[in-house]
C-alpha positions as CSV (number, residue, x, y, z in Angstrom):
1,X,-53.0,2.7,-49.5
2,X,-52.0,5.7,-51.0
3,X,-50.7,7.5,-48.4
4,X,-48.6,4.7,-47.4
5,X,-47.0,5.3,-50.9
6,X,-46.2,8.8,-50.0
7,X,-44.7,8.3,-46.5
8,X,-42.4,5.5,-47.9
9,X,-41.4,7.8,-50.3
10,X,-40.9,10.8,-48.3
11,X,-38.7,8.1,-46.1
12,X,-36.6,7.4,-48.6
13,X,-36.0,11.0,-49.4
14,X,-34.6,11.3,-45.5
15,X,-31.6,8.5,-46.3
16,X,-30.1,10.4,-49.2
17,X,-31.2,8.6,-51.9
18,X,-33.9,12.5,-53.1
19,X,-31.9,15.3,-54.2
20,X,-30.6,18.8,-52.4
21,X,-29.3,19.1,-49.2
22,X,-28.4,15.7,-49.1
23,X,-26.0,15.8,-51.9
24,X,-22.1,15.9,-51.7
25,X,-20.4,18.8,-51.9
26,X,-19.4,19.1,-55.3
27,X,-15.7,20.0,-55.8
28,X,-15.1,22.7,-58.4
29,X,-13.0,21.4,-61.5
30,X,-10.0,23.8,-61.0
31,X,-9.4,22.5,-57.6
32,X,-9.7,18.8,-58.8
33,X,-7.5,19.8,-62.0
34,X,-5.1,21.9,-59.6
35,X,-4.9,19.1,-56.7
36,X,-4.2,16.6,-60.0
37,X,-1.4,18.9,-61.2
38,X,0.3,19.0,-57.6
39,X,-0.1,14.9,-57.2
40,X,1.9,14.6,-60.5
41,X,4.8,17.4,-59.4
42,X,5.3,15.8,-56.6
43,X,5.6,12.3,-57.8
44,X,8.1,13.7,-60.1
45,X,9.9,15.5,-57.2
46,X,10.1,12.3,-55.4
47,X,11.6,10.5,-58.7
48,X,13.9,13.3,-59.2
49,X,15.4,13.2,-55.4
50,X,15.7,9.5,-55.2
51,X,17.4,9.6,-58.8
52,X,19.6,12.3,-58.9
53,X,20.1,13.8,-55.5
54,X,22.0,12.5,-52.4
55,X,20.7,13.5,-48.9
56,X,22.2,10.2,-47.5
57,X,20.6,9.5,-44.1
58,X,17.7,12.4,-44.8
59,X,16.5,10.7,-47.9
60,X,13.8,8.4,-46.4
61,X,12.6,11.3,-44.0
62,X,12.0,14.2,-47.3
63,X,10.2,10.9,-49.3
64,X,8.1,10.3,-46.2
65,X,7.6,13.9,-46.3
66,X,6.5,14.0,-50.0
67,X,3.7,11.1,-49.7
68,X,2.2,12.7,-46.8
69,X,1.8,16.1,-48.4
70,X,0.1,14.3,-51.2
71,X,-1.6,12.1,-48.9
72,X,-3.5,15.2,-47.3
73,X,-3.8,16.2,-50.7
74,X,-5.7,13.4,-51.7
75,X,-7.8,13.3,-48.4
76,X,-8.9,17.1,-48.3
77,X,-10.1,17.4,-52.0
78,X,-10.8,14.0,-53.4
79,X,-12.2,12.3,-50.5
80,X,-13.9,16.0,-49.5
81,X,-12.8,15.8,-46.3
82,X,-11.9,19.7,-46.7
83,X,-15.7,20.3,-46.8
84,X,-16.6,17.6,-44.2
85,X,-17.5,18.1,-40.9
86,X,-15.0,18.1,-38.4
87,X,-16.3,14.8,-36.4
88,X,-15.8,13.0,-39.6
89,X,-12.2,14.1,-40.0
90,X,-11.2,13.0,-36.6
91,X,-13.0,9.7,-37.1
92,X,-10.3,9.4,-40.1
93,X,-7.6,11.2,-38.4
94,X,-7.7,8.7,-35.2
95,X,-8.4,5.3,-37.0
96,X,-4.9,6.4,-39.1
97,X,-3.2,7.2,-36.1
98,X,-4.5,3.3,-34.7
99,X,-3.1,2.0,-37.8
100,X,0.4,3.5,-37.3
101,X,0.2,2.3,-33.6
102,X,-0.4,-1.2,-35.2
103,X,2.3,-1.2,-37.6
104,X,4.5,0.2,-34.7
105,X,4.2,-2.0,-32.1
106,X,4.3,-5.2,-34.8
107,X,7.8,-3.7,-36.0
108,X,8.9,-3.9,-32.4
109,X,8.2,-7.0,-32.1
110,X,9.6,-8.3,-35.4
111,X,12.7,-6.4,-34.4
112,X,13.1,-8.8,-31.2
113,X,12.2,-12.4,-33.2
114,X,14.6,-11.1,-36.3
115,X,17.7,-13.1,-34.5
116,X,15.9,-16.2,-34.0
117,X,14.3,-16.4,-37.0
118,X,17.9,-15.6,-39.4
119,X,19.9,-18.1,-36.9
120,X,17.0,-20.8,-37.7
121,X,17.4,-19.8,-41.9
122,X,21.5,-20.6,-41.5
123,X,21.1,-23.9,-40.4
């Protein structure tokens, strides 16, 4: 009876639950404290352009530009994907790139039923 003790608990040392090499990788402060700082600068960037600077028909394309720089951001050093393996950062990589493909294709089609739908709000 005893010994079944020990194997469940070496077991439950294999799933991550026992310290050491299972553990996250643990980001230092300054690079959480740094990636903070940068998040902030560049939200106040993007209030500052859209505010006080006119770049007309470029304006949407420097914003987008903005939120994916802190998007990576966010992704490489809060979500540790900077440390991760590589697999796991496709994984993520691909299912965003499905997501876009999703949004895409249901603009298209919401581009072709916009017509219909504003001629049946007029009557």
């Amino acid at each position: 009876m005893a010994q079944h003790a020990t194997t469940t608990h070496a077991a439950s040392d294999d799933h991550g639950h026992g310290h050491g090499e299972h553990f996250a990788h643990p980001a230092p402060v300054w690079v959480l404290l740094g990636t903070f700082g940068a998040l902030i600068f560049l939200t106040i960037l993007t209030v500052f352009i859209a505010d006080n600077v006119e770049l007309g028909s470029f304006e949407l394309l420097v914003s987008m530009g903005i939120a994916t720089v802190k998007a990576v951001l966010v992704g490489a050093f809060f979500m540790h994907m900077f440390w991760d393996k590589g697999f796991n950062v496709l994984v993520f990589l691909s299912s965003l790139l499905f997501f876009a493909l999703f949004i895409g294709f249901a603009l298209m089609d919401s581009y072709e039923t916009l017509p219909n739908v504003s001629d049946y709000y007029k009557r």
